[in-house]
C-alpha positions in Angstrom: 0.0 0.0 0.0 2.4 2.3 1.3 4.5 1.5 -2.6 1.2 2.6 -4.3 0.6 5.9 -2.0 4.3 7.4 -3.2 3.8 6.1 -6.7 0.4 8.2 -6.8 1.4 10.7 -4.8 4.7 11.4 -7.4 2.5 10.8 -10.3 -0.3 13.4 -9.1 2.3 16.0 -8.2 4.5 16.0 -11.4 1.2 15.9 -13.7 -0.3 19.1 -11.1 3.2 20.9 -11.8 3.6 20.4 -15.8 1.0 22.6 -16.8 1.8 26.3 -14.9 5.3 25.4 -15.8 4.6 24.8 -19.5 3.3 27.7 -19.1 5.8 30.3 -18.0 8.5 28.5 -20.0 9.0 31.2 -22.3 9.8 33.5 -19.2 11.7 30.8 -17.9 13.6 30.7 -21.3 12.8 27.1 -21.0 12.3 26.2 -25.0 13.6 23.8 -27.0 13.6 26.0 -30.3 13.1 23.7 -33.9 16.2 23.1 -35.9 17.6 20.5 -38.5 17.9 17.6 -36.2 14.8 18.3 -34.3 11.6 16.7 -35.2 9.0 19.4 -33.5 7.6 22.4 -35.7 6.9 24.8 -33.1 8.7 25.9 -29.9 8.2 23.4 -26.6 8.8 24.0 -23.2 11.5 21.7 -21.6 10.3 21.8 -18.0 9.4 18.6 -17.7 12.0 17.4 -15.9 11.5 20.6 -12.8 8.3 18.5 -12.6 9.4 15.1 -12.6 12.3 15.7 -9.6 10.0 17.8 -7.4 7.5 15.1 -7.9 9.9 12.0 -7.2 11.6 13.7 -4.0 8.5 15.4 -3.0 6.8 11.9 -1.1 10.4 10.7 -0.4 11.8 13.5 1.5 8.1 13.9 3.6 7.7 10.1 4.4 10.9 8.0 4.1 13.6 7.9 6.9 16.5 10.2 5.3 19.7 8.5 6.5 22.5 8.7 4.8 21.7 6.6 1.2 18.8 8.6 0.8 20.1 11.8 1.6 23.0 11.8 -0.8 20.8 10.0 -3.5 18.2 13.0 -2.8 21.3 15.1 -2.8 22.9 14.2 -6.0 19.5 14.5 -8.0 19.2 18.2 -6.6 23.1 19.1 -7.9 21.7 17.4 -11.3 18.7 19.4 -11.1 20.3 22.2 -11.2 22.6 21.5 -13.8 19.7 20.4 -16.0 17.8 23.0 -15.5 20.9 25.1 -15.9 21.8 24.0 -19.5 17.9 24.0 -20.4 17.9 27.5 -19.7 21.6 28.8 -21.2 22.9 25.8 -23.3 25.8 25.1 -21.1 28.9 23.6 -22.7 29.5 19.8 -22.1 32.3 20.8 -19.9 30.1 22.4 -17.0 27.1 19.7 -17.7 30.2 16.8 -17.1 31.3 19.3 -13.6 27.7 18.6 -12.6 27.5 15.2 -13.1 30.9 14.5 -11.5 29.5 16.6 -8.6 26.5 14.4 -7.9 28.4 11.1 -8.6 31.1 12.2 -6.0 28.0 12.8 -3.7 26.1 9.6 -3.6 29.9 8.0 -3.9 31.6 9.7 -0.3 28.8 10.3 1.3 26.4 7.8 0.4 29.0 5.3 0.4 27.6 3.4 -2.7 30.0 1.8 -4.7 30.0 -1.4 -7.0 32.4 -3.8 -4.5 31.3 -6.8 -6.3 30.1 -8.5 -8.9 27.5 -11.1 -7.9 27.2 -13.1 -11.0 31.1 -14.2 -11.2 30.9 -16.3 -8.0 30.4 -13.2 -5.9 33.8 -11.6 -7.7 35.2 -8.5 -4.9 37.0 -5.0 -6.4 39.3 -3.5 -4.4 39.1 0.1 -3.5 41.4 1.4 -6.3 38.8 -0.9 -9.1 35.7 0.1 -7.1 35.9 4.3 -7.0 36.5 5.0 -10.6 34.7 1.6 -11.9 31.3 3.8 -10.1 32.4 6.7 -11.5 32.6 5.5 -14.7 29.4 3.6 -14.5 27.1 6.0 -13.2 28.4 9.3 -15.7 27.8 6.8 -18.4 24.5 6.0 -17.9 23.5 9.0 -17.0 24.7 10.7 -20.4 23.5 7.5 -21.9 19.8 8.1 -20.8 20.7 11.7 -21.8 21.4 10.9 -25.4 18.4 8.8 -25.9 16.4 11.6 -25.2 15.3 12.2 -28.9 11.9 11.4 -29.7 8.2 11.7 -27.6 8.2 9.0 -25.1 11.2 7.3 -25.6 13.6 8.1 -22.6 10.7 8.2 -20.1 8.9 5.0 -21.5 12.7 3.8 -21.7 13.2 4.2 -18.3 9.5 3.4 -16.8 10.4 -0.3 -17.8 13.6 -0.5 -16.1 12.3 0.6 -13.4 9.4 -2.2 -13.2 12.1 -4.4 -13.3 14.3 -2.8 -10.5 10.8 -2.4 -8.3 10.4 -6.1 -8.7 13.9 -6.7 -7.8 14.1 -4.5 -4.9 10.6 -6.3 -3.3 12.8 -9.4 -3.3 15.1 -7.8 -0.8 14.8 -6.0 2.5 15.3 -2.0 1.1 12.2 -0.7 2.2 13.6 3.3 1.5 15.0 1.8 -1.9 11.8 0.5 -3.3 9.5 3.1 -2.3 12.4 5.7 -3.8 12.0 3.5 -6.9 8.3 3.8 -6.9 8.2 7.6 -6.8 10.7 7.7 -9.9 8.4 5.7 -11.7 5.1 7.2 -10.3 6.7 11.0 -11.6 7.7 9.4 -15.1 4.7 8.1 -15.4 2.9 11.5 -14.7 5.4 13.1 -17.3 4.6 10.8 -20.0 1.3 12.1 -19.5 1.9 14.9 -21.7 5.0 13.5 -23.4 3.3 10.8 -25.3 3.0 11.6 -28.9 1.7 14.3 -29.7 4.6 15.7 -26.9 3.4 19.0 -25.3 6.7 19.4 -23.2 10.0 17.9 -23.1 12.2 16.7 -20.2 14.9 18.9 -21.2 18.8 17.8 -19.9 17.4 18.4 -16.1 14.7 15.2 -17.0 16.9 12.8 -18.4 19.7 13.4 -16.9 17.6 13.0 -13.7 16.6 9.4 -14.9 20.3 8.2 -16.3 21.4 9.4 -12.8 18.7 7.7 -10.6 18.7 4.3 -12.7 22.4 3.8 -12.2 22.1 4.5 -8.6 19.6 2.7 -8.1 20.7 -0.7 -10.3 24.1 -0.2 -7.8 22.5 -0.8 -4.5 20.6 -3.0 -6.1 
């Protein structure tokens, strides 16, 4: 029950928040303007991805018990957020969007202490420290610009992403992370709520701060798993 209330809850709030920021996107200079590799006609607002973060952390940071995991995965999606939202506004050069990135890597990775120590599948295969810090490092900046670059067409990313995280909800009831799977549910329940109006016909994109939010999340997310 308590999995359905933050899915809902993150759903409702992202869906609630799309429109008024559609909206003001022009004032926000928020607009993903048509060009030769674009496939919109017209101006569209790239908020969605404001939305889909204040509706994901929204239920978490209310309900869930913030120790340290949750506060430096709550932490590193803020420091993307603003980045994101950054580059959506003033086109930032891939040097600053990577500073951002390494930022909120080096977050969840000191502080939150997750790190891939082992590799399950290979008889339960151990990394040292020296294998384990930039093995994350490497892992995590290249999903999250992977996610990033498959941001191209209405629905893709966030349908992309809905279905892995199905699969990492069902994983994560298998185990004993309460705070993991209820984080889980209200990424999904705020993608959900964004593909709402990202669907095809799109009326507003994620912009860098949406799917760079999702890349990010996923690859935490697939670590602790």
């Amino acid at each position: 029950m308590t999995l359905f209330f933050y899915f809902i809850i993150a759903a409702f709030v992202t869906m609630v928040l799309i429109p008024p920021l559609n909206k003001y996107s022009g004032q926000l200079q928020m607009l993903d303007v048509p060009g030769e590799r674009k496939v919109h006609a017209s101006d569209m607002a790239r908020v969605g991805g404001i939305a889909m973060v204040i509706g994901a952390v929204l239920p978490v940071f209310i309900w869930s018990e913030l120790n340290n995991t949750v506060l430096s995965i709550l932490l590193g999606i803020l420091v993307i957020l603003v980045f994101g939202a950054w580059d959506d506004c003033k086109e930032l050069g891939y040097k600053t969007k990577f500073l951002g990135q390494i930022i909120a890597v080096s977050i969840v990775v000191f502080y939150g202490d997750i790190l891939i120590t082992r590799v399950p599948v290979f008889d339960d295969l151990s990394f040292p420290a020296y294998i384990s810090y930039p093995l994350t490092f490497i892992a995590l900046l290249g999903v999250t610009n992977a996610i990033n670059l498959a941001d191209g067409l209405d629905g893709l990313a966030g349908g992309a992403t809905l279905l892995s995280l199905g699969v990492i909800t069902l994983l994560y009831l298998l185990t004993d992370s309460t705070d993991m799977v209820l984080i889980t549910a209200a990424i999904a329940g705020s993608v959900l709520g964004f593909l709402r109006y990202n669907t095809y016909p799109a009326v507003v994109f994620m912009g860098d701060a949406g799917s760079q939010f999702l890349g990010f999340s996923v690859g935490v997310l697939s670590i602790l798993l």
